[in-house]
C-alpha positions in Angstrom: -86.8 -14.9 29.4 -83.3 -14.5 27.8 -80.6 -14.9 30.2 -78.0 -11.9 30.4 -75.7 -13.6 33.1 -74.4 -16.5 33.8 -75.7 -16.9 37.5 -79.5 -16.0 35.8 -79.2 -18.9 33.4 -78.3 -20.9 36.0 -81.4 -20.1 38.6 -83.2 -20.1 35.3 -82.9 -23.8 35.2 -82.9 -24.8 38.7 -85.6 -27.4 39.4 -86.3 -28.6 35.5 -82.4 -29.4 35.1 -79.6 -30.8 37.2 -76.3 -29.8 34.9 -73.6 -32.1 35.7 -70.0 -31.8 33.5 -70.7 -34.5 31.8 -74.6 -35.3 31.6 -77.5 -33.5 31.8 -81.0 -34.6 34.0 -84.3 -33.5 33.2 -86.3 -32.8 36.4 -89.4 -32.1 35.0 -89.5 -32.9 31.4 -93.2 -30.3 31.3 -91.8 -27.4 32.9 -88.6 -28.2 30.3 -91.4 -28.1 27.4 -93.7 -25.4 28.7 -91.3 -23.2 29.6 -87.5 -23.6 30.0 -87.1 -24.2 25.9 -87.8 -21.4 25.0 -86.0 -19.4 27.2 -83.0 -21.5 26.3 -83.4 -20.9 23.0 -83.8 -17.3 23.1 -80.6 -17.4 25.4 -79.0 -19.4 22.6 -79.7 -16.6 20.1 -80.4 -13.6 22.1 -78.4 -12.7 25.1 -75.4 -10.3 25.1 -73.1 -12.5 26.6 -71.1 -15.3 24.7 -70.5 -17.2 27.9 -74.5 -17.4 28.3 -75.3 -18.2 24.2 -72.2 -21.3 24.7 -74.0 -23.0 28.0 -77.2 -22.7 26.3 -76.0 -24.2 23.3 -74.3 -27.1 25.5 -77.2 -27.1 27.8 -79.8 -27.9 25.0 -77.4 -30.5 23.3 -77.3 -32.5 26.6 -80.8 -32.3 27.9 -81.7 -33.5 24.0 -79.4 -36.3 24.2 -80.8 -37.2 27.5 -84.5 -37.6 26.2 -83.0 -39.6 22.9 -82.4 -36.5 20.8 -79.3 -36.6 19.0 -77.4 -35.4 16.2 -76.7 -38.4 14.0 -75.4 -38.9 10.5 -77.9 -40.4 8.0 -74.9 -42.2 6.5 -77.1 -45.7 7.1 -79.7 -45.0 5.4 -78.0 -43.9 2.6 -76.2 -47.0 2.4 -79.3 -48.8 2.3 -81.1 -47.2 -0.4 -77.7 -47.6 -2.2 -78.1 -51.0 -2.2 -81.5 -51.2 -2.9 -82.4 -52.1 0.4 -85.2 -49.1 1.1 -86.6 -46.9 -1.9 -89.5 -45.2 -2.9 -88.6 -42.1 -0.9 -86.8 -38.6 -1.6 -85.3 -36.8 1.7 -86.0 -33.3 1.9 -82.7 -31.0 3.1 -84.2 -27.8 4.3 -82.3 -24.6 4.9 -84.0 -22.3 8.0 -82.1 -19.2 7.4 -84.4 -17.6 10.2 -86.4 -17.8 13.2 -84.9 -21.3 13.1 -86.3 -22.6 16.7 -90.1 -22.0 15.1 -89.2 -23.2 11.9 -88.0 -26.2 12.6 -91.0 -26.8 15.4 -92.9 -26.9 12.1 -91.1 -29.3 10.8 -91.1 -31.7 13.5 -94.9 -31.1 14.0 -95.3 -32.0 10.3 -93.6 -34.8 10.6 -94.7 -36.5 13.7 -98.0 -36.1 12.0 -96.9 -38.4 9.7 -94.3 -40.7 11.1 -91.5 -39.0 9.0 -87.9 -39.4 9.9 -86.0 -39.1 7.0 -85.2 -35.2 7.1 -82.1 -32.9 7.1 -81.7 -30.0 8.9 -78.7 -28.5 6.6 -77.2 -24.6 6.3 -75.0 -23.3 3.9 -71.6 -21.8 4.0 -72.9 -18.4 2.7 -75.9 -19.0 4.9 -73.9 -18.8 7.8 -72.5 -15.7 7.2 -75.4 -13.8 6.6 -78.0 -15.3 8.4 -75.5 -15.1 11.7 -75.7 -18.8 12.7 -73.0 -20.7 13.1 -73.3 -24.3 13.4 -73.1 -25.3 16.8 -76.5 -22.6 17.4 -78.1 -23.8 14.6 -77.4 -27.8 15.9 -78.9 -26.3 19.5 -81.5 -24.1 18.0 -83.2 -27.4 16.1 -82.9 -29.6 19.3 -84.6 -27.0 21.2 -87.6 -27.4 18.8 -87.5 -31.1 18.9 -87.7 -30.4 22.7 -90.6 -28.2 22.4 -92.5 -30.9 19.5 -91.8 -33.3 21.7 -89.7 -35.2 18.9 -87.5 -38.4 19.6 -84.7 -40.1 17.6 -81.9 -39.0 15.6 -81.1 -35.2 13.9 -79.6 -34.9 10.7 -77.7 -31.7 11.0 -76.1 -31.0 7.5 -73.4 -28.7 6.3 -74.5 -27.6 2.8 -72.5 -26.4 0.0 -69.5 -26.5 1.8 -67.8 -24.6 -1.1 -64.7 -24.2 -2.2 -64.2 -20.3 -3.8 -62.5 -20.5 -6.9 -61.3 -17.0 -7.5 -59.9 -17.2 -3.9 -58.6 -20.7 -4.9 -57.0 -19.7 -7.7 -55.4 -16.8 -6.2 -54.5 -18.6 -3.3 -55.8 -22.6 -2.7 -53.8 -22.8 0.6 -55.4 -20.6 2.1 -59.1 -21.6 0.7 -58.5 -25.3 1.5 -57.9 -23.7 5.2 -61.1 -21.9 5.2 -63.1 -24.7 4.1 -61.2 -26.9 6.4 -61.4 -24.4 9.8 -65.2 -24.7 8.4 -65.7 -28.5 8.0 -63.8 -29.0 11.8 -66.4 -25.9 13.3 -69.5 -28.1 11.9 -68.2 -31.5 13.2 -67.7 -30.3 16.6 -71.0 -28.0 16.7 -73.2 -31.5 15.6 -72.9 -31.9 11.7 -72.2 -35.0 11.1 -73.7 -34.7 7.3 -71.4 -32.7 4.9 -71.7 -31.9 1.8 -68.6 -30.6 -0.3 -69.1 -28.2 -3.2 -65.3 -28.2 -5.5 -67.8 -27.9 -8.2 -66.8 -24.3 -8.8 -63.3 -25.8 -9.7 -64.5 -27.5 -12.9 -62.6 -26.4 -15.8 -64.9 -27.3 -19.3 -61.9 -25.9 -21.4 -59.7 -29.1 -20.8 -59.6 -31.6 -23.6 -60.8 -34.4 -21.8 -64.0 -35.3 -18.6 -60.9 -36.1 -16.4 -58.8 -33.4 -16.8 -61.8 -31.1 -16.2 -63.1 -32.3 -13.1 -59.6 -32.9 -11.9 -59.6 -30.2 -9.5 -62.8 -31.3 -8.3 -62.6 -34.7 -7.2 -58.8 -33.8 -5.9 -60.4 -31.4 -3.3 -63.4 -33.8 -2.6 -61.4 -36.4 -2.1 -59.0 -34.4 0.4 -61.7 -32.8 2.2 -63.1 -36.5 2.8 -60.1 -37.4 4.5 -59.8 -34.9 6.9 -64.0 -35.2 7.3 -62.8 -39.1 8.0 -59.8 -38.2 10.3 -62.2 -36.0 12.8 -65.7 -38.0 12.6 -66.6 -39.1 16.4 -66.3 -42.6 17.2 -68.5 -44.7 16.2 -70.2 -42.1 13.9 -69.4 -42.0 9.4 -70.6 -39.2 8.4 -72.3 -38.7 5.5 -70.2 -37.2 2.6 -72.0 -35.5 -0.2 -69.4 -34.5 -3.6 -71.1 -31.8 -6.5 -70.4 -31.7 -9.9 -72.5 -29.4 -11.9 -72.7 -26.1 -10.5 -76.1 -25.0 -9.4 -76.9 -22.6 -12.4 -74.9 -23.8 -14.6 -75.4 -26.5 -17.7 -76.3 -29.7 -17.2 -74.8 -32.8 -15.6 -74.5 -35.6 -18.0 -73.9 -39.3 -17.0 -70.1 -39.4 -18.0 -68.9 -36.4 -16.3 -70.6 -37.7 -13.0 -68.2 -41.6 -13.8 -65.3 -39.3 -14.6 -65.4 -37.6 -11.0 -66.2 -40.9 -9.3 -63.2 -42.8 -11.2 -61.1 -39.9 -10.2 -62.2 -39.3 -6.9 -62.6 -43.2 -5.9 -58.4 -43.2 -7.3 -57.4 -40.1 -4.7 -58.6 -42.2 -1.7 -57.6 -45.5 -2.8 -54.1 -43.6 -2.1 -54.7 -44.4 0.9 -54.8 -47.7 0.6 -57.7 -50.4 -1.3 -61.2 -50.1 0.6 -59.4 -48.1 3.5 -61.8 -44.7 3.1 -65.4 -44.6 3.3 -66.4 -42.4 -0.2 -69.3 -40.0 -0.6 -72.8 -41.2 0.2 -74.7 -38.9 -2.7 -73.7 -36.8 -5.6 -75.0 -33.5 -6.7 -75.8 -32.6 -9.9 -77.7 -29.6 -12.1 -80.3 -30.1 -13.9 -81.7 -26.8 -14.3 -82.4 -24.9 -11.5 -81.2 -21.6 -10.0 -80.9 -20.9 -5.9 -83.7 -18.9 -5.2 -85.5 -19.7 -8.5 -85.8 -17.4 -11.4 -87.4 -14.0 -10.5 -89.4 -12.0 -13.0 -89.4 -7.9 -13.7 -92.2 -8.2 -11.6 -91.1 -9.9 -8.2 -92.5 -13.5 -9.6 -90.9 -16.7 -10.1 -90.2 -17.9 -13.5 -91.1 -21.4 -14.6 -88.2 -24.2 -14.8 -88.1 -27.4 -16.7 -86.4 -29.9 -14.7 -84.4 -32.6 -16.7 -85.9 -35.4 -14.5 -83.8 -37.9 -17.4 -80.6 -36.6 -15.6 -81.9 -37.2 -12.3 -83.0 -40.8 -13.2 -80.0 -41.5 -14.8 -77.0 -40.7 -12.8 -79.1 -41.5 -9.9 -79.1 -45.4 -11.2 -75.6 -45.3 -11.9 -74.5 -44.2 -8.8 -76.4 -47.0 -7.3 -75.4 -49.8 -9.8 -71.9 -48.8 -10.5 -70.9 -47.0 -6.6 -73.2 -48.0 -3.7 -74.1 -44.2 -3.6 -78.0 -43.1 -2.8 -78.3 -41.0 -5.8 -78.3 -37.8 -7.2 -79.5 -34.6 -5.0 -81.1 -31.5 -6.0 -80.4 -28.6 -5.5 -83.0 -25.0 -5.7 -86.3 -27.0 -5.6 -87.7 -25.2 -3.0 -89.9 -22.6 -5.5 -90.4 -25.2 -7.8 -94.5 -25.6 -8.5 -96.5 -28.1 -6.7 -96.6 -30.8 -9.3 -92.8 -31.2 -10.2 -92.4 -32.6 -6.5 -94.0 -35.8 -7.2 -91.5 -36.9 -10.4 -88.8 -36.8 -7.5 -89.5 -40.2 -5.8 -90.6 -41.5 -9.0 -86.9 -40.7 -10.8 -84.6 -41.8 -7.7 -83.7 -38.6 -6.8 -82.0 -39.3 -3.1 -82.3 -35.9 -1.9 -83.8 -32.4 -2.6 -82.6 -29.4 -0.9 -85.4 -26.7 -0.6 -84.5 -23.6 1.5 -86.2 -20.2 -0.3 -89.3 -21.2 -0.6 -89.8 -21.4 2.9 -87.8 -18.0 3.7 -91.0 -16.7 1.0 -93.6 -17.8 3.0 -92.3 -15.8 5.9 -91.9 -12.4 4.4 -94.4 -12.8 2.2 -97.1 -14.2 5.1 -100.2 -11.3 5.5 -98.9 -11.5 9.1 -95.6 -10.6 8.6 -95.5 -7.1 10.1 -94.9 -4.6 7.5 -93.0 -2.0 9.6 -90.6 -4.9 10.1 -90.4 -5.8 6.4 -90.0 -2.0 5.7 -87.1 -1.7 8.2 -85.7 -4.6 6.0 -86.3 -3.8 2.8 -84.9 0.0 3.5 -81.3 -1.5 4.7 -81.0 -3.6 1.8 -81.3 -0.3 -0.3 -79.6 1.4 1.5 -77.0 -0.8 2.6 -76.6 -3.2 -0.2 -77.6 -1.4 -3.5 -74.1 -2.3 -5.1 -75.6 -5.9 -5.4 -78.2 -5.0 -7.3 -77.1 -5.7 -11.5 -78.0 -3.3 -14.0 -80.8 -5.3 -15.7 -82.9 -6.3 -12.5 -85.9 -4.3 -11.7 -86.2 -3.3 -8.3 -88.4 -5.9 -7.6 -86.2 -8.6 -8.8 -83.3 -6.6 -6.4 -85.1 -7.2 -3.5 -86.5 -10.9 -4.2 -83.0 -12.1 -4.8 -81.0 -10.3 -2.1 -83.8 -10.2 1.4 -82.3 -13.6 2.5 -79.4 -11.1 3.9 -82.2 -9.4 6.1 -82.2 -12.3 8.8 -79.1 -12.0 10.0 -78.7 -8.0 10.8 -82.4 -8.3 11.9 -82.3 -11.3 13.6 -83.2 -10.1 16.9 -86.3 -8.3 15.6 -87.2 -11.7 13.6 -87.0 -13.5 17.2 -89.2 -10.8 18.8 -92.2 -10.9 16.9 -95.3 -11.2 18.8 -96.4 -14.9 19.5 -99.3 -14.7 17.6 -97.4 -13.8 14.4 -95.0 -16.6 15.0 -97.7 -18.9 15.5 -99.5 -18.0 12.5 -96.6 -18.1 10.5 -95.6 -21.8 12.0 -99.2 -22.8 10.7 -98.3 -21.6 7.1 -94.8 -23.4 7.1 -96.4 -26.5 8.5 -98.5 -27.0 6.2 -96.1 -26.6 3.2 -93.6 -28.9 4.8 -96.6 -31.3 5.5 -97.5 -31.2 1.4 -93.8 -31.4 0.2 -93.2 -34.3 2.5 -96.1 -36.5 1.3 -95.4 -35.3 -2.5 -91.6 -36.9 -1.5 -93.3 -39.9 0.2 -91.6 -39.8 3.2 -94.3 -40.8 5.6 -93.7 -43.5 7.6 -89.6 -43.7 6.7 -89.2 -43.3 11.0 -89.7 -47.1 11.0 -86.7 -47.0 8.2 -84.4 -44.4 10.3 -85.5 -46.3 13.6 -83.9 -49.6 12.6 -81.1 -48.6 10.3 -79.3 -45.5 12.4 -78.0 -46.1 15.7 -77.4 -42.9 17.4 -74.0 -42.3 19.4 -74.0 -40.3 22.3 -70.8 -37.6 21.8 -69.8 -36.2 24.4 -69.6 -32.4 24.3 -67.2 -30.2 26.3 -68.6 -28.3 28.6 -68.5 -24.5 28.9 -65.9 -23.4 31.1 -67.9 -20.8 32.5 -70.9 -23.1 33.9 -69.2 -24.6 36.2 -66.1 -22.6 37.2 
């Protein structure tokens, strides 16, 4: 059921939830599982009024936090495998850009299977956009699903590529810097309490020297840290990641990654010695491409990672900074056996987001009329994307990521069966990359290191007026 009024979402949940202003009670925790999730979820995403989709969001935050779900920053354990402390481990980021409440019920299956805690739910800036989810629905969509798992503990909600434009920055930085910042406040208060900040685009390689050419960069990483520190809840530091080499672009060596730091650790000790908590991780290219490379024929091109890089910086940033490592970025189509060299190198983090969005438009049960529909907007509607030299297969590989959000409420309203089916397939890829990035058994780790803080959320005005 997807509630169109206020008064139906509140019969809706009469007897499974007592809704207070300031705490929710589960009733019956089954009938909450069974059935109420899912018709708070579909609320969440589906009904036609804002003032329903805002208490469903609030109301699936609360009843989470009340059963020990809760968004938390994974700023701990980063720390710890900073200093050494815990290893051995790689922590996948994943991107849902749709169906996100069964997506991430995957996830959670796959990794209650396997006593797996150290994972981050994370969405782009551009994903936001054109998937349609802001963060505070995407927050209450993936507590929804560790409702309906039957998951307990923290949620790493992340903010990915939390990028800085830089023809729009260059025109007019003001008034960038206010998007990104409007952004970064939006994500804190929806339940991000991971962020990672991408000023890569302002590198300038023409300057004479490392410094002067990430300048920019670490100047607007280090500001956007501040205001991240000025807005964190209490008793919360959130976990702040910095990029250097733009995804697609040449390779990160070791001393441009020390002359961000050095310049970047010098804009925050402005505000006074030790006063600032830094970044937690560092991106870096080493030869990828969001999305992967796609052939003439639709295919994915083959991509030598430069696991040296990875290895590298990733010990220097725990020797010489306390940070976790290096994270990569566009893994996610990467073959099989390149997973493995992750753990093995000290990578920190790996974010993996359209491989997964494959599976579902390419799963035998996708329906094809739906994928049709699809496919026949994006040539219709966004054929001046397409560059002169791509094939028409290569068109569509690269831009149906922008299906989900226009055809988001035909993505929801698949039949169950197809949903199921297509849970199974992403199940059992989360389940493979997760063991390839030996995270099995790092709950025990999260467990001990991250204490989760119960923030309190305003409630919506129109709940209880």
């Amino acid at each position: 059921m997807t509630a169109k009024t206020i008064d139906e979402f509140k019969k809706m949940t009469e007897r499974v939830l007592k809704l207070e202003e300031d705490r929710i009670t589960v009733l019956d925790e089954t009938r909450l599982r069974e059935v109420l999730v899912d018709d708070l979820a579909y609320s969440l995403v589906l009904s036609p009024s804002p003032e329903v989709r805002e208490s469903a969001a609030w109301t699936l935050r609360m009843a989470g936090a009340s059963l020990g779900i809760l968004s938390s920053s994974i700023q701990p354990l980063y720390e710890a495998m900073g200093s050494g402390a815990v290893s051995g481990f790689t922590v996948p980021a994943i991107n849902i850009r749709g169906i996100t409440y069964h997506c991430a019920q995957a996830v959670f299956r796959a990794a209650m299977a396997m006593n797996a805690g150290a994972i981050i739910f994370e969405i782009a800036r551009s994903e936001i956009g054109y998937t349609n989810q802001r963060p505070a629905e995407y927050t209450a969509a993936v507590t929804a699903a560790a409702i309906k798992a039957g998951y307990r503990g923290p949620l790493f909600m992340q903010g990915d590529h939390f990028q800085v434009n830089a023809k729009k920055f260059s025109a007019d930085s003001s008034g960038e810097m206010d998007a990104v910042e409007k952004l970064i406040m939006e994500a804190v208060e929806g339940g991000f309490y991971n962020i990672d900040i991408d000023a890569s685009t302002l590198v300038d390689l023409s300057k004479p020297s490392l410094g002067e050419q990430q300048e920019d960069n670490f100047r607007v990483t280090a500001d956007l840290t501040k205001l991240i520190r000025r807005i964190e809840p209490l008793g919360i530091t959130i976990s702040v990641g910095g990029e250097i080499g733009e995804v697609g672009s040449k390779n990160t060596t070791v001393e441009e990654f020390v002359a961000f730091m050095d310049g970047y650790k010098a804009e925050l000790e402005k505000e006074g010695p030790g006063s600032l908590k830094g970044i937690s991780k560092i991106s870096i290219q080493t030869g990828t491409t969001h999305g992967g490379v796609p052939l003439p024929d639709g295919s994915i091109a083959s991509v030598k990672i430069d696991f040296d890089t990875l290895q590298r910086i990733s010990e220097t940033a725990r020797r010489q900074y306390g940070l976790a490592g290096a994270v990569q970025h566009g893994a996610s189509t990467l073959p099989e056996d390149a997973f493995d060299r992750f753990p093995q190198t000290g990578t920190a983090e790996i974010h993996l987001a359209t491989g997964f969005q494959n599976i579902i438009y390419d799963s035998n049960h996708f329906p094809e009329s739906l994928k049709k529909k699809i496919y026949d907007y994006i040539n219709a509607e966004l054929r001046d994307e397409k560059k002169e030299k791509d094939t028409e297969e290569q068109f569509i590989y690269k831009t149906r990521k922008k299906g989900f959000g226009p055809f988001k409420q035909e993505f929801w309203s698949m039949d169950a069966s197809v949903l199921k089916a297509i849970g199974s397939e992403l199940e059992e890829r989360f389940a493979l990359l997760f063991r390839k990035l030996e995270i099995e058994g790092t709950a025990l780790s999260v467990g001990e290191l991250v204490k989760t803080v119960d923030v309190a959320i305003p409630s919506p005005a129109a709940l209880f007026s």
